[in-house]
N, C-alpha and C positions, 0 to 999 in steps of 0.2 A: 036212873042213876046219872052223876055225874051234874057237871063239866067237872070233866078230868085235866092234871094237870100234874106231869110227872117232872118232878127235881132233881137233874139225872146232871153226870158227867158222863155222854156219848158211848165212853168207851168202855164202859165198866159192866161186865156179864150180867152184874145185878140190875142194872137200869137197865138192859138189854133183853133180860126175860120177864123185865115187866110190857115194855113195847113188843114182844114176840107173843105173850100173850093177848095183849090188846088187839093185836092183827088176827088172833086166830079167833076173837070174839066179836069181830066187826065194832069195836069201840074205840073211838079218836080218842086221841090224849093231846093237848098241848104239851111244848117241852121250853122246861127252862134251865137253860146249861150253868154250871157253877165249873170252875178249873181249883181244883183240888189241889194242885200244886200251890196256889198261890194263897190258899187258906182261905177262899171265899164263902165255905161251910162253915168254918169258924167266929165268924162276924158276931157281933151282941146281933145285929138284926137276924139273921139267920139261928140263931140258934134260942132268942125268942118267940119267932112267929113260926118257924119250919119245923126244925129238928134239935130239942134239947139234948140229942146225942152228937151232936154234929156231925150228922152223916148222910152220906145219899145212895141209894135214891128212899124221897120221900113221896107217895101217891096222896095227891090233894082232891079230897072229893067235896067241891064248894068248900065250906068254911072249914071241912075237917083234915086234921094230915095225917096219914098212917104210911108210917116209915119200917123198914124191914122188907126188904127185896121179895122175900116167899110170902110175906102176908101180904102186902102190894098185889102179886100175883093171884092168889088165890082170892083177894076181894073181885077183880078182875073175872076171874074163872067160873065162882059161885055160880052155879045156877044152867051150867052150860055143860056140853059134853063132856068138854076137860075134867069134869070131876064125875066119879064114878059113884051112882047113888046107892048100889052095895056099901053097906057099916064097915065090913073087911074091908073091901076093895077100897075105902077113903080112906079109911085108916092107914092102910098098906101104901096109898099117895102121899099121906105126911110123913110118915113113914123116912119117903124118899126127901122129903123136902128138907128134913132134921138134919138126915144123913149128910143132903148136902152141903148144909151149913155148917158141920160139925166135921166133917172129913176132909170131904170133896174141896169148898171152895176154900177154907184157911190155909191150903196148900198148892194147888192149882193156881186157882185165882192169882193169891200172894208171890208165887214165884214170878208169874207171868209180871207182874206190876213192878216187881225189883227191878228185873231183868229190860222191860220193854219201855215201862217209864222212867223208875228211878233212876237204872243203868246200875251194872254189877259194880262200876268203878266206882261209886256212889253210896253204896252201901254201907251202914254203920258197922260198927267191929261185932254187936250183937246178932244185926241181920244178917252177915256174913258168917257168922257161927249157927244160926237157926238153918241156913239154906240147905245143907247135907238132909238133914234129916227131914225138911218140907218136902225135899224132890222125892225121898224114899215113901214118905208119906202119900205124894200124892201118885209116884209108881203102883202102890197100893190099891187105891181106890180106883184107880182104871183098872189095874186087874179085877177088882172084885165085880167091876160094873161089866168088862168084859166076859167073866165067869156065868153073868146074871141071864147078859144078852145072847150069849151061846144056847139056853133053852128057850128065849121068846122076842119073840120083834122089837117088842116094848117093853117099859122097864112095867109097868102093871097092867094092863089090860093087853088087847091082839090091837090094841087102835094107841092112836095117840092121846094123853094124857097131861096132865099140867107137870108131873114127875118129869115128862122126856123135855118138858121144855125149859124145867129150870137147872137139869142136869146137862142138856145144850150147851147154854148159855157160857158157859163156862170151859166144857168139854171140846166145841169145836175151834178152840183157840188154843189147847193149848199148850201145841205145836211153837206160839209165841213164846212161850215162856223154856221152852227147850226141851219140852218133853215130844218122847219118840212113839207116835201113834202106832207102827206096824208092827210091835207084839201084839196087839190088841184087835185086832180083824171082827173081832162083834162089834166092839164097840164103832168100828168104821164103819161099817156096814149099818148098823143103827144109826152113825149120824146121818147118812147120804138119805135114810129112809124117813127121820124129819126133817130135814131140807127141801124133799121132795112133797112137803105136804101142801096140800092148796092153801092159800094165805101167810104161807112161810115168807119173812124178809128177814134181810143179813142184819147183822150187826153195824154196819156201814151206811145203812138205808137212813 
């Protein structure tokens, strides 16, 4: 496989549990930064040769690009402990990875980006009317993952799986965006428990 070459803006969970993943695979990636703010994913060249959704992160393996943060990951993961070769047990990892995309990060994620990039004073009259109900949304989905973690270490297996790292990604920030982690003591206690896994690097790294 590869040369890899991830199309990331640094600080986005999504480009961050593709490089979280690549560490725990022992596989390099080049990185090449785009600032979002400034609408550099928007470009006719970017949105030609990269991503006709114009969006990041996009995973380039040689001439080909597959964009979408959990499939990025999982092309990454294939073939490795990260995926569990149990029919259930895979299942029950996409499972998480849907979930994530579908719950977790449109609300996490999103708050976190208003509040830390955009700035709340910044915010349109729409996004400031959706915020109420993101933060309830995403109080939600940490309880439920809290609920999850209270019967097991990991969200699918007793070991670490590609699930714990793309619900990471997301999960140990987001403190940023204003939400209050200490209802939620599994879910704490499961992040300190992937952080502590050999090949773990931050988000910063």
């Amino acid at each position: 496989m590869g040369p890899f070459v991830l199309h990331e803006y640094a600080l986005s969970g999504n480009c961050y549990k593709i490089r979280l993943t690549a560490a725990h695979v022992g596989l390099p990636l080049e990185r090449r930064q785009y600032d979002i703010l400034k609408g550099e994913t928007r470009t006719a060249q970017f949105l030609s040769e990269v991503n006709a959704n114009g969006r990041i992160p996009v995973l380039q393996i040689g001439d080909d690009f597959l964009p979408e943060s959990n499939a990025a990951a999982f092309y990454l993961a294939d073939g490795s402990d990260l995926i569990p070769a149990d029919r259930f047990e895979r299942a029950d990892l996409l499972r998480w990875l849907f979930w994530e995309q579908y719950n977790h990060e449109p609300n996490i994620a999103t708050v976190r980006f208003w509040r830390t990039v955009v700035g709340e004073a910044n915010l349109a009259e729409l996004q400031r009317a959706q915020l109420p109900g993101k933060i309830a949304a995403g109080e939600a989905a940490l309880a439920l993952m809290d609920e999850h973690l209270g019967r097991r270490d990991f969200l699918v297996l007793d070991r670490l799986t590609l699930a714990d790292i793309v619900l990471y990604a997301y999960t140990h920030v987001a403190e940023e965006g204003g939400f209050d982690l200490r209802p939620y003591p599994n879910v704490r206690a499961w992040l300190a428990r992937v952080a502590a896994q050999p090949g773990h690097v931050a988000i910063t790294d």
